[in-house]
Biopython code that builds the backbone (N, CA, C, O; Angstrom):
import numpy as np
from Bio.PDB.StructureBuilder import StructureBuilder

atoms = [
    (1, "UNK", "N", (-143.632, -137.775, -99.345)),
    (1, "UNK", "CA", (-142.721, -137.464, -98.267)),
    (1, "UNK", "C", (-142.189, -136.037, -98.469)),
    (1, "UNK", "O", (-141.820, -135.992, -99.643)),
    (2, "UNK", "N", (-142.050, -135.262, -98.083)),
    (2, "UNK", "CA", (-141.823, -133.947, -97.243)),
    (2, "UNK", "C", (-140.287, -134.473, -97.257)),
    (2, "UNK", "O", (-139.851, -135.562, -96.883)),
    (3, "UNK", "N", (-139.579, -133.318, -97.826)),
    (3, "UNK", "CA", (-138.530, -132.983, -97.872)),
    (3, "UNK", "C", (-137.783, -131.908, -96.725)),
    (3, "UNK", "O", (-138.617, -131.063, -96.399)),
    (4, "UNK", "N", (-136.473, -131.696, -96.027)),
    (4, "UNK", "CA", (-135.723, -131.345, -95.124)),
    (4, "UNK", "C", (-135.897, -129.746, -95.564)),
    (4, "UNK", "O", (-136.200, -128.926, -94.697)),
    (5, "UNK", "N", (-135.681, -129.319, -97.016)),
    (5, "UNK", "CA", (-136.088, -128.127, -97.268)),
    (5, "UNK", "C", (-137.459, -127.298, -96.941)),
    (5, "UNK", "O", (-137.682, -126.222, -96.388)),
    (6, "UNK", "N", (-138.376, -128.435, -97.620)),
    (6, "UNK", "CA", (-139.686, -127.453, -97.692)),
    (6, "UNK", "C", (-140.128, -127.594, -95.875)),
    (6, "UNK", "O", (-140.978, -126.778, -95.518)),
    (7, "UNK", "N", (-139.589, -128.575, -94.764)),
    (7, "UNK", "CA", (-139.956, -127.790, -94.335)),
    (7, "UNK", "C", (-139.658, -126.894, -93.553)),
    (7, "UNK", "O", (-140.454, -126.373, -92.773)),
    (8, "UNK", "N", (-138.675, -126.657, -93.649)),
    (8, "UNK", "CA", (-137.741, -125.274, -93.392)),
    (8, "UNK", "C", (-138.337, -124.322, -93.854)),
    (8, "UNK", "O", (-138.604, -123.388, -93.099)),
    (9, "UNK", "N", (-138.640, -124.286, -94.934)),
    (9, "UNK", "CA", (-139.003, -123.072, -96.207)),
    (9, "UNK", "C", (-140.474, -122.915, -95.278)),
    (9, "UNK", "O", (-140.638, -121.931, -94.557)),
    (10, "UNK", "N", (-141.226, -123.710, -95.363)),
    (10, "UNK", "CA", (-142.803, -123.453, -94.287)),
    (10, "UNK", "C", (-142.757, -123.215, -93.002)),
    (10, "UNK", "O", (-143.684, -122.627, -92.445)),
    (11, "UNK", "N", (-141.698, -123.626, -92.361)),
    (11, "UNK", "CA", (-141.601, -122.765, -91.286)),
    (11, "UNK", "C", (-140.642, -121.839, -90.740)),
    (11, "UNK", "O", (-140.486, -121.458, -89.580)),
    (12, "UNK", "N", (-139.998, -121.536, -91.856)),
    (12, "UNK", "CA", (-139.736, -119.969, -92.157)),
    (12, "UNK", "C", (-141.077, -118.940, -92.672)),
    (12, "UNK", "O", (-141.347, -117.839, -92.193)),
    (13, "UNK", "N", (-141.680, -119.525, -93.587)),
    (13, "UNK", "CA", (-142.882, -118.764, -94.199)),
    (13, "UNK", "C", (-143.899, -118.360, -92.880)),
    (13, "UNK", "O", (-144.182, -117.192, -92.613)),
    (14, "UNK", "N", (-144.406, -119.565, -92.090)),
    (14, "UNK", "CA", (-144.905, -119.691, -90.602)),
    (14, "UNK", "C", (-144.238, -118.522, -89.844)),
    (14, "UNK", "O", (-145.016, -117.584, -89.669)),
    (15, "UNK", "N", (-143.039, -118.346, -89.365)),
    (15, "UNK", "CA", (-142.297, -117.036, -88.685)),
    (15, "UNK", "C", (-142.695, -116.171, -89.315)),
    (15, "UNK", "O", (-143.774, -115.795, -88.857)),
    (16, "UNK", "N", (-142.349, -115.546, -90.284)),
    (16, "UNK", "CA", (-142.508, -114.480, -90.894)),
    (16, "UNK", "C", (-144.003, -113.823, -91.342)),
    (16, "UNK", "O", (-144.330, -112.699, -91.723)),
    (17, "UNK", "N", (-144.651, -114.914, -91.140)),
    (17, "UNK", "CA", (-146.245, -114.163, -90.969)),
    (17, "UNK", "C", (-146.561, -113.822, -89.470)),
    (17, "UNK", "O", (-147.013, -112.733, -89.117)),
    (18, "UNK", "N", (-146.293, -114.808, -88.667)),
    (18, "UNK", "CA", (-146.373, -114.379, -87.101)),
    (18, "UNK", "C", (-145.640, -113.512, -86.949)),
    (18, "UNK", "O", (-146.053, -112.823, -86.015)),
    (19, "UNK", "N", (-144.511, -113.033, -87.460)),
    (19, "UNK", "CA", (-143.736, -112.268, -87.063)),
    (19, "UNK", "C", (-144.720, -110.822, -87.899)),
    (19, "UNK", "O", (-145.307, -110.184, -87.025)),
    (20, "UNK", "N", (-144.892, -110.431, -88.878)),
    (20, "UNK", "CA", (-146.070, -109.740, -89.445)),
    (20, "UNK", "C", (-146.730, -109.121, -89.238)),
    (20, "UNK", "O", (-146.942, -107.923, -89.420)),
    (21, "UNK", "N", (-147.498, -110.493, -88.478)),
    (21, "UNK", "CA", (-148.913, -110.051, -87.380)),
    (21, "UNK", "C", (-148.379, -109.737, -86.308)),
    (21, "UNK", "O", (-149.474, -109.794, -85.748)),
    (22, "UNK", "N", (-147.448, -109.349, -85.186)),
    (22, "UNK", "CA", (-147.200, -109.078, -84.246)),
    (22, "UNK", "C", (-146.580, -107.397, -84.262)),
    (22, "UNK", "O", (-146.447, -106.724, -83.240)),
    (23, "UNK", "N", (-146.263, -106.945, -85.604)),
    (23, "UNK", "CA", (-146.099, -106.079, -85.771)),
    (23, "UNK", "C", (-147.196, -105.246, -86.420)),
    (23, "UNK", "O", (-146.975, -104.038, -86.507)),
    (24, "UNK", "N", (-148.415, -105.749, -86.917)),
    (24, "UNK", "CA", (-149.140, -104.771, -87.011)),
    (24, "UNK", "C", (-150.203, -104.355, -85.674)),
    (24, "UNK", "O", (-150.421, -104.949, -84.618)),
    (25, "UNK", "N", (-150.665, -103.259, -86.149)),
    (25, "UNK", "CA", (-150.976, -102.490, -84.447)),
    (25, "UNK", "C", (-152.609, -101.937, -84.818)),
    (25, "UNK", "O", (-153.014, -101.272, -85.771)),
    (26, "UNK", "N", (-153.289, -102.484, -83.706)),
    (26, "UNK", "CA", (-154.400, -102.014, -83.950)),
    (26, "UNK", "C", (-154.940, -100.716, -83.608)),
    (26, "UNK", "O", (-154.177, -99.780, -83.371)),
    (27, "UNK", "N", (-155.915, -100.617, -83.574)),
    (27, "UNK", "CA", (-156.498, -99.203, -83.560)),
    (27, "UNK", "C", (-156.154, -98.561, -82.495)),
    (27, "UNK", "O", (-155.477, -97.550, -82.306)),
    (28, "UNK", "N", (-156.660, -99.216, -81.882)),
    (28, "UNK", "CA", (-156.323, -98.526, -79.771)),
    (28, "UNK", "C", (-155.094, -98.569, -79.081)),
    (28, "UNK", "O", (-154.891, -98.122, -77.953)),
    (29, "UNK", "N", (-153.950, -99.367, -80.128)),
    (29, "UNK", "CA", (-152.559, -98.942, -79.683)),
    (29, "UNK", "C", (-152.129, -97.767, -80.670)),
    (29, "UNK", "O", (-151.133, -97.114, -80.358)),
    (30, "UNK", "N", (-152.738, -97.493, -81.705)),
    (30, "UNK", "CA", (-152.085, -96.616, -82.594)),
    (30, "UNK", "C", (-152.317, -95.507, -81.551)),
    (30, "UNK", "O", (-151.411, -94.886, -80.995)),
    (31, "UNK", "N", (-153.628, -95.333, -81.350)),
    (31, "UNK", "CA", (-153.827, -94.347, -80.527)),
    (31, "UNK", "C", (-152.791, -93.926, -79.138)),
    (31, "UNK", "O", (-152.502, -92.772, -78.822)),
    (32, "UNK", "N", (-152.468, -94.819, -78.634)),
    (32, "UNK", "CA", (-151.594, -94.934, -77.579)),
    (32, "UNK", "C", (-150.209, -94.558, -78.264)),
    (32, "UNK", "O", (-149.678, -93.579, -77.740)),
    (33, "UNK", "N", (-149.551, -95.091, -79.260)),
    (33, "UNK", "CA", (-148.535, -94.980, -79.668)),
    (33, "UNK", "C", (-148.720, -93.155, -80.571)),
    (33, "UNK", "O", (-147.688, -92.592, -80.937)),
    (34, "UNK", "N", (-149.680, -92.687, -80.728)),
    (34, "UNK", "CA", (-149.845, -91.142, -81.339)),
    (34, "UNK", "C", (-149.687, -90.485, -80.330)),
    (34, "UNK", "O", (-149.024, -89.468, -80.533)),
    (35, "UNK", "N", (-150.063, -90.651, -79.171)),
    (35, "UNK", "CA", (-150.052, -89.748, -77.980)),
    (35, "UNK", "C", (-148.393, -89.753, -77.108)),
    (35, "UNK", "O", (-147.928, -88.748, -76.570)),
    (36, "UNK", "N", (-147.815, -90.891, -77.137)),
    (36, "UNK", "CA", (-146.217, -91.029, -77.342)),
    (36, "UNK", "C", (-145.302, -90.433, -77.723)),
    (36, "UNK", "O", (-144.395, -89.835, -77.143)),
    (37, "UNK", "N", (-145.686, -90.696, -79.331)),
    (37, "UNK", "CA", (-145.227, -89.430, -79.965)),
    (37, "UNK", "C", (-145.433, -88.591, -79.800)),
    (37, "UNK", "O", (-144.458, -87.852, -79.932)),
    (38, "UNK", "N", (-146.577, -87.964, -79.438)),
    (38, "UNK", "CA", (-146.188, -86.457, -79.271)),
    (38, "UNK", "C", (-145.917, -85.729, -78.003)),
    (38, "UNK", "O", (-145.664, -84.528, -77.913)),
    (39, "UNK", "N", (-146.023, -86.834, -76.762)),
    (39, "UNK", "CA", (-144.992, -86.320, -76.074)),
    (39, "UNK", "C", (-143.396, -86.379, -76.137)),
    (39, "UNK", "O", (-142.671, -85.839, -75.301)),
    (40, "UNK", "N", (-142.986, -87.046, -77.147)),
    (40, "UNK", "CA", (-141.913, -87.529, -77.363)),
    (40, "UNK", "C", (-140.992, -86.134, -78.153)),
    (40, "UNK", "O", (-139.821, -85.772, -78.039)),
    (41, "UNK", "N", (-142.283, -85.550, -79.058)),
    (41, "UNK", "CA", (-141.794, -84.080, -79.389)),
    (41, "UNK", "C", (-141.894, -83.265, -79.318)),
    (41, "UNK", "O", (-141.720, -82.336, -80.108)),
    (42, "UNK", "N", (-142.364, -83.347, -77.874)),
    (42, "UNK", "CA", (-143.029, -81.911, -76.812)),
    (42, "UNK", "C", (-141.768, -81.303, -76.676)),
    (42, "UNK", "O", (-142.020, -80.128, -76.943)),
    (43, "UNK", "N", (-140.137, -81.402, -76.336)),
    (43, "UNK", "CA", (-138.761, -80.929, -76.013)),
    (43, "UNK", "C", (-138.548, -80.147, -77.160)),
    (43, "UNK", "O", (-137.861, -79.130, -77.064)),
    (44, "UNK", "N", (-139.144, -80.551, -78.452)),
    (44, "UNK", "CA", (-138.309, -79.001, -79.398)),
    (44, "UNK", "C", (-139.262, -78.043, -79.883)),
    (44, "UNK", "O", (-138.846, -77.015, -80.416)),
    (45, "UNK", "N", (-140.896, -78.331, -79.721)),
    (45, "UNK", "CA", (-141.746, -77.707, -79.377)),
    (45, "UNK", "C", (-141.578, -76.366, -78.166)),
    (45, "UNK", "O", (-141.705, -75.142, -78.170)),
    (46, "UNK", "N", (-141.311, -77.165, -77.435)),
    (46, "UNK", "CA", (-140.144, -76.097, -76.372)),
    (46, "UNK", "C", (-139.373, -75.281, -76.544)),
    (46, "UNK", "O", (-139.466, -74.139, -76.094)),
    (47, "UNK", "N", (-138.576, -75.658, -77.143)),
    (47, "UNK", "CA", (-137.358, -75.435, -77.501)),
    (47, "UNK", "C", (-137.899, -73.834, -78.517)),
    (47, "UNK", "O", (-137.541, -72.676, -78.307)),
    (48, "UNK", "N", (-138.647, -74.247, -79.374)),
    (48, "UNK", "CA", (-138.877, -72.790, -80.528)),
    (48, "UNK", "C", (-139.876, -71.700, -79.500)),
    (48, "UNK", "O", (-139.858, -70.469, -79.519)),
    (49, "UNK", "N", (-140.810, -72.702, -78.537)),
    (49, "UNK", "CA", (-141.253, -71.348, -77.742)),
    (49, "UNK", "C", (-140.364, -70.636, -76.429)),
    (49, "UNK", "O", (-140.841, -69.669, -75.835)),
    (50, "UNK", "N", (-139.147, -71.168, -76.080)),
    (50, "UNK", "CA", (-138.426, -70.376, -75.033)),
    (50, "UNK", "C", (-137.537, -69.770, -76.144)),
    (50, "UNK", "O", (-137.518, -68.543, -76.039)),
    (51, "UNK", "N", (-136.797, -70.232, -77.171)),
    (51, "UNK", "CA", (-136.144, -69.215, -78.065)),
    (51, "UNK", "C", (-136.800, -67.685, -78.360)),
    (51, "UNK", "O", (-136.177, -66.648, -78.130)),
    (52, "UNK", "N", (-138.244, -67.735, -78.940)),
    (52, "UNK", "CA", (-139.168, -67.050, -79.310)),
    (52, "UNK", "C", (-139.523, -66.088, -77.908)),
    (52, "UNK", "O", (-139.860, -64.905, -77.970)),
    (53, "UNK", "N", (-139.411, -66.649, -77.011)),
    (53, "UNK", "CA", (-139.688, -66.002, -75.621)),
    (53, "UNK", "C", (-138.225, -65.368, -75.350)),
    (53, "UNK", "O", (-138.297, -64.218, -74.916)),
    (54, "UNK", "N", (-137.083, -65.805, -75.490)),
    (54, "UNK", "CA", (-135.888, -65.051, -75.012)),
    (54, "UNK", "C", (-135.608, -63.607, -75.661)),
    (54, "UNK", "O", (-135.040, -62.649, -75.137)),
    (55, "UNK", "N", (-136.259, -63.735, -77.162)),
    (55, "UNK", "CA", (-136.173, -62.563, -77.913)),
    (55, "UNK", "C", (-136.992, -61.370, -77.892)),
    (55, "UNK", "O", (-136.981, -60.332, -78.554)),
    (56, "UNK", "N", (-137.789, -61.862, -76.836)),
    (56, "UNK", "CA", (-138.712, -60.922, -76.607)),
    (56, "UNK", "C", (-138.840, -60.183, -75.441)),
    (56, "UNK", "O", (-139.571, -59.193, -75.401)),
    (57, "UNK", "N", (-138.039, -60.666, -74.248)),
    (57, "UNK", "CA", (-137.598, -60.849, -72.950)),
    (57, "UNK", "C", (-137.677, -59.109, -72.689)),
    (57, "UNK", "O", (-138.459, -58.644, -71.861)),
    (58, "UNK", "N", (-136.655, -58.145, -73.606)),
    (58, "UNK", "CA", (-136.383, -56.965, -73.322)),
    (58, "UNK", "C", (-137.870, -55.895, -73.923)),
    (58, "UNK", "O", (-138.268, -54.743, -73.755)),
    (59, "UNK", "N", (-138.305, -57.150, -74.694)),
    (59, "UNK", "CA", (-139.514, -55.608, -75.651)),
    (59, "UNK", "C", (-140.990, -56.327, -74.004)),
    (59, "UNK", "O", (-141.788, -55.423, -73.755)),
    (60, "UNK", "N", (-141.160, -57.202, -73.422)),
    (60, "UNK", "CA", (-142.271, -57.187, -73.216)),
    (60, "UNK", "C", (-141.926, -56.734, -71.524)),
    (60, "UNK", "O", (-142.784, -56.316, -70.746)),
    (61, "UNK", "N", (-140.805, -56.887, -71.272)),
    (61, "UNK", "CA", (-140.601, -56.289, -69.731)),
    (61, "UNK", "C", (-139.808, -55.333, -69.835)),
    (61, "UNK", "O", (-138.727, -55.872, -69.599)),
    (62, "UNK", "N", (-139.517, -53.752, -70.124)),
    (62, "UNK", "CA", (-138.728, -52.784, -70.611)),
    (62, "UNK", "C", (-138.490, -52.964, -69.386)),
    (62, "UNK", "O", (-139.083, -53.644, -68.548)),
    (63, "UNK", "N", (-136.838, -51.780, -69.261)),
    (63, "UNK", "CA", (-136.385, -51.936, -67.850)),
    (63, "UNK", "C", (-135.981, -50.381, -67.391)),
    (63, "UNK", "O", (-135.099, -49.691, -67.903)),
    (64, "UNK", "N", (-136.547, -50.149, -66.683)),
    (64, "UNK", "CA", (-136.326, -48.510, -66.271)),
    (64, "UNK", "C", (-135.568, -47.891, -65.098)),
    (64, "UNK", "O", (-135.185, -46.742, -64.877)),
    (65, "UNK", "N", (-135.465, -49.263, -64.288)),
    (65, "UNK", "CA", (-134.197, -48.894, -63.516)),
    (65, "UNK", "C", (-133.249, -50.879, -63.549)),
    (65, "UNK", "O", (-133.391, -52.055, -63.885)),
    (66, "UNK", "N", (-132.298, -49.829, -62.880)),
    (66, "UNK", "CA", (-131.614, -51.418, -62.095)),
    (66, "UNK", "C", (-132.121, -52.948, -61.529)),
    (66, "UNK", "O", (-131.623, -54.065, -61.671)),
    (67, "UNK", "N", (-133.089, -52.573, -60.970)),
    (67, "UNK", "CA", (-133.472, -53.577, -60.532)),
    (67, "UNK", "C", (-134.364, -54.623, -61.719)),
    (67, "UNK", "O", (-134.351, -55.847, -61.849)),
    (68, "UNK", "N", (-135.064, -53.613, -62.434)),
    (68, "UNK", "CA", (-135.479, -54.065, -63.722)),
    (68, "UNK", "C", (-134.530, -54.744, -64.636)),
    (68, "UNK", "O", (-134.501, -55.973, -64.567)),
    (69, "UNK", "N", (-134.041, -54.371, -65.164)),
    (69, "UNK", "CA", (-132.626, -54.898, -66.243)),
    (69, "UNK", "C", (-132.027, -55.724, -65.194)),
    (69, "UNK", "O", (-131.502, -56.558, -65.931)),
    (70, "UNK", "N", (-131.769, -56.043, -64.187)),
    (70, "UNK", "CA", (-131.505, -57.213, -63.243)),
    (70, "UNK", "C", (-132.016, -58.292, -63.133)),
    (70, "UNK", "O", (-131.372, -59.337, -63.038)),
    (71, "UNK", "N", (-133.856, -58.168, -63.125)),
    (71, "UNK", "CA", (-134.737, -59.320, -63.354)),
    (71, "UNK", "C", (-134.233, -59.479, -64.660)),
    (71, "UNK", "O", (-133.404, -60.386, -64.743)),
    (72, "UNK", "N", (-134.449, -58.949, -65.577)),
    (72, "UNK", "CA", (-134.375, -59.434, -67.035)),
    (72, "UNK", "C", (-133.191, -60.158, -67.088)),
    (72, "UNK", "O", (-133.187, -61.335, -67.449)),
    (73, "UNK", "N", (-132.271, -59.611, -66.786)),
    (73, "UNK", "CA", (-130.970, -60.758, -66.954)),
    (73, "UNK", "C", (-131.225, -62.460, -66.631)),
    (73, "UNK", "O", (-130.896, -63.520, -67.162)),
    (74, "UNK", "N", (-131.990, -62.040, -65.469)),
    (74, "UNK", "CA", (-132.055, -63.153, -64.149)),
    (74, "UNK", "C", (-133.094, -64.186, -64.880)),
    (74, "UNK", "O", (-133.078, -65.417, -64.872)),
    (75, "UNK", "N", (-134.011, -63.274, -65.521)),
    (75, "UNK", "CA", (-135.127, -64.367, -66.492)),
    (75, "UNK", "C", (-134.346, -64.858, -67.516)),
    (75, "UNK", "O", (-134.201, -66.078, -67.600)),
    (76, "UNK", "N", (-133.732, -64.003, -68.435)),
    (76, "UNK", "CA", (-133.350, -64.703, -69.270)),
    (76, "UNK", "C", (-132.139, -65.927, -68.603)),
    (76, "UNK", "O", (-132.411, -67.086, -68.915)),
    (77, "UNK", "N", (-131.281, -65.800, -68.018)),
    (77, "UNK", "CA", (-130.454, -67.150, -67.308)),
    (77, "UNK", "C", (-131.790, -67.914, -67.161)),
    (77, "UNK", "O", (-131.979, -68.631, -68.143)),
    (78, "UNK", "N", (-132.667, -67.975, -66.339)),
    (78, "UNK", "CA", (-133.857, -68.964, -66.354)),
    (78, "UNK", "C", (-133.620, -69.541, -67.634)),
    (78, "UNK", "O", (-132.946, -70.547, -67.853)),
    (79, "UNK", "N", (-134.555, -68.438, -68.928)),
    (79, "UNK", "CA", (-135.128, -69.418, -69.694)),
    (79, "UNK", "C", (-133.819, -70.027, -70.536)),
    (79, "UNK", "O", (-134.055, -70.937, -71.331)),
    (80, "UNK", "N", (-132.204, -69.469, -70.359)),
    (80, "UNK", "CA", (-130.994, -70.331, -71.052)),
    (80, "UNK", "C", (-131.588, -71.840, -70.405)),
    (80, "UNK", "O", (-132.489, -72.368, -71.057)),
    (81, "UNK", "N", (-131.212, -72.396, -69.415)),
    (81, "UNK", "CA", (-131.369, -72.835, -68.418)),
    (81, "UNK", "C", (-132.445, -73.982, -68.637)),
    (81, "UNK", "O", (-132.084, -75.157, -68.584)),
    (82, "UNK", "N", (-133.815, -73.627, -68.893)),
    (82, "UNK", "CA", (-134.335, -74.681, -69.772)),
    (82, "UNK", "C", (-134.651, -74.769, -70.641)),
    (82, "UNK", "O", (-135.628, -75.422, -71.006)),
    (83, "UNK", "N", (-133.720, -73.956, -71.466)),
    (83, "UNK", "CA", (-133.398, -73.895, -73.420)),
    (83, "UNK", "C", (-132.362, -75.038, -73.296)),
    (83, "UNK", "O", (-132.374, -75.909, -74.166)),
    (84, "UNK", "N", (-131.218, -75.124, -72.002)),
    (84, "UNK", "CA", (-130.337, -76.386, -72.582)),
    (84, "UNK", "C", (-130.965, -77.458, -71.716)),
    (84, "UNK", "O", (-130.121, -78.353, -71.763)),
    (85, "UNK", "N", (-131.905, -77.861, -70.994)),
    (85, "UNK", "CA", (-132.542, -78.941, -69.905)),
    (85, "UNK", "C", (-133.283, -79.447, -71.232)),
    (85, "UNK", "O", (-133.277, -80.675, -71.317)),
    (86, "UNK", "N", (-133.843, -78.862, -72.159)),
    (86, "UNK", "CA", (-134.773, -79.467, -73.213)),
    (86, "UNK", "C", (-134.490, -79.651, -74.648)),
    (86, "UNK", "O", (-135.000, -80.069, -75.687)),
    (87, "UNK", "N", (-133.333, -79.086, -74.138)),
    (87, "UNK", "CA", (-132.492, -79.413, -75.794)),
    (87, "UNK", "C", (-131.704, -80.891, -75.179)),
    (87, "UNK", "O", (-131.834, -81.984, -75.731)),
    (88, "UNK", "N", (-131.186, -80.743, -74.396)),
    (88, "UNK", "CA", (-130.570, -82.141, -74.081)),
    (88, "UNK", "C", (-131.865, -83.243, -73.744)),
    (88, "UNK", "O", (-131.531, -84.420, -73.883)),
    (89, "UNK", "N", (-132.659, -83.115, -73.508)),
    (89, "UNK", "CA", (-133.991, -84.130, -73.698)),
    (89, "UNK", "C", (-134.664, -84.114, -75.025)),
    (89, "UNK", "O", (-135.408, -85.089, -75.136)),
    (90, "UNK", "N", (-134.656, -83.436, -75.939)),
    (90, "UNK", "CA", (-134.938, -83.474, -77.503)),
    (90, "UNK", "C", (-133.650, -84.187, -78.048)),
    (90, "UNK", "O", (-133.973, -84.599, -79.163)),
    (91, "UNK", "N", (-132.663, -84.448, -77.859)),
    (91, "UNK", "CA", (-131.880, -85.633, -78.406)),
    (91, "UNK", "C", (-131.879, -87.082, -78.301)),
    (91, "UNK", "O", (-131.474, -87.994, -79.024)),
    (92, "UNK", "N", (-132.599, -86.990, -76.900)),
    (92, "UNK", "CA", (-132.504, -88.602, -76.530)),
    (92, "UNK", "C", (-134.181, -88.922, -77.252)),
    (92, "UNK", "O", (-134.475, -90.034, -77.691)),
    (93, "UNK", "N", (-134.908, -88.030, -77.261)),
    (93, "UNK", "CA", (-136.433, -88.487, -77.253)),
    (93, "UNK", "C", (-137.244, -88.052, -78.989)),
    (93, "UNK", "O", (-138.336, -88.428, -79.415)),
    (94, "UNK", "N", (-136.279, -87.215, -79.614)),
    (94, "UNK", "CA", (-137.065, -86.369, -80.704)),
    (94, "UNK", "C", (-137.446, -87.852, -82.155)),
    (94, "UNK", "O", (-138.490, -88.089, -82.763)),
    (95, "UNK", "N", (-135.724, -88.702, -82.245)),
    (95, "UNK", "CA", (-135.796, -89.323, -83.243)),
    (95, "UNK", "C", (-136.949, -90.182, -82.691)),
    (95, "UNK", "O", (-138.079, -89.994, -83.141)),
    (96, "UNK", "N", (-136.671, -91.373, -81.478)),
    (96, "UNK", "CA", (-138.178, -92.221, -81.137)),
    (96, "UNK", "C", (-139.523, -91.556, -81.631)),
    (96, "UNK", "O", (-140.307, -92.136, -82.382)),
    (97, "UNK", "N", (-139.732, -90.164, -81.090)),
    (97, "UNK", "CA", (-141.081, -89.682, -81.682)),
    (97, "UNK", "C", (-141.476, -89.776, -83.007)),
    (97, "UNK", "O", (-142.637, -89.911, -83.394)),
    (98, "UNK", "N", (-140.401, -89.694, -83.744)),
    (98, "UNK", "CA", (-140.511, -88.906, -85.163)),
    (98, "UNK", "C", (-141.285, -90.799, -85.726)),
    (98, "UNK", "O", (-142.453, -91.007, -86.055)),
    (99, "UNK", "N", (-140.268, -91.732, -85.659)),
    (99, "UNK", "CA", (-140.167, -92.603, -85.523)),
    (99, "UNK", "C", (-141.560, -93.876, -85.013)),
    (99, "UNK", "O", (-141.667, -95.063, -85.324)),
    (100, "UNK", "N", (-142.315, -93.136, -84.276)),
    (100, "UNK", "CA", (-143.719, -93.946, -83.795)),
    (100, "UNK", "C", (-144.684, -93.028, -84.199)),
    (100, "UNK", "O", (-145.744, -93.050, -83.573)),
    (101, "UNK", "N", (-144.505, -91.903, -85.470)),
    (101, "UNK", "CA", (-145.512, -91.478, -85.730)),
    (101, "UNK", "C", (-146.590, -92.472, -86.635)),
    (101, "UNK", "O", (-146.035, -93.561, -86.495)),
    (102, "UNK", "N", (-147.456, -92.656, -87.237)),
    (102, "UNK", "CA", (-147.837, -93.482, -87.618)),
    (102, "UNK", "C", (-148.177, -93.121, -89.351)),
    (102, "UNK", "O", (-148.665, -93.987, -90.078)),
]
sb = StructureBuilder()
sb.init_structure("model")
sb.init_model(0)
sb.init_chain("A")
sb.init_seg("    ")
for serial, (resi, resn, name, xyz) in enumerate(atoms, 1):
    if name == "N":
        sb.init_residue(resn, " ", resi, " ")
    sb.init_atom(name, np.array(xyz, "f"), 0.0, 1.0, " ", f" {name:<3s}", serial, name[0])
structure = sb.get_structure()
């Protein structure tokens, strides 16, 4: 006779292997779940190429009159603009990525 414990204890043991197997991931979701991720850390990827682009703003468009140094201002507000649109989407999305890398 089977005792009130063991079989608790076996079907706890029972959960915890199903539970196990439901968490491991096969090939063709890893794949799915790699491509996730890395849209997931496409926002600070961003983030280092509009920085890298703001600093460069004055050496690759010199400005020789007014209207010049006007665009430039006007670009750089742009790229502020979605320096903070993708910094505030790299907070909600960066840890998940980091997180389903595999």
């Amino acid at each position: 006779m089977i005792s009130k414990f063991r079989l608790y204890f076996l079907g706890f043991l029972t959960l915890q292997c199903s539970y196990a197997q439901a968490l491991t991931v096969s090939y063709e979701n890893a794949s799915y779940l790699h491509g996730a991720a890395s849209y997931m850390t496409e926002p600070v990827c961003q983030i280092h190429q509009i920085y890298r682009e703001l600093s460069l703003v004055d050496e690759l468009y010199p400005s020789h009159s007014l209207f010049d140094s006007m665009s430039n201002v006007a670009y750089k507000g742009y790229l502020i603009a979605k320096l903070a649109t993708y910094g505030l989407a790299s907070v909600v999305t960066t840890v998940p990525g980091i997180l389903l890398r595999p």
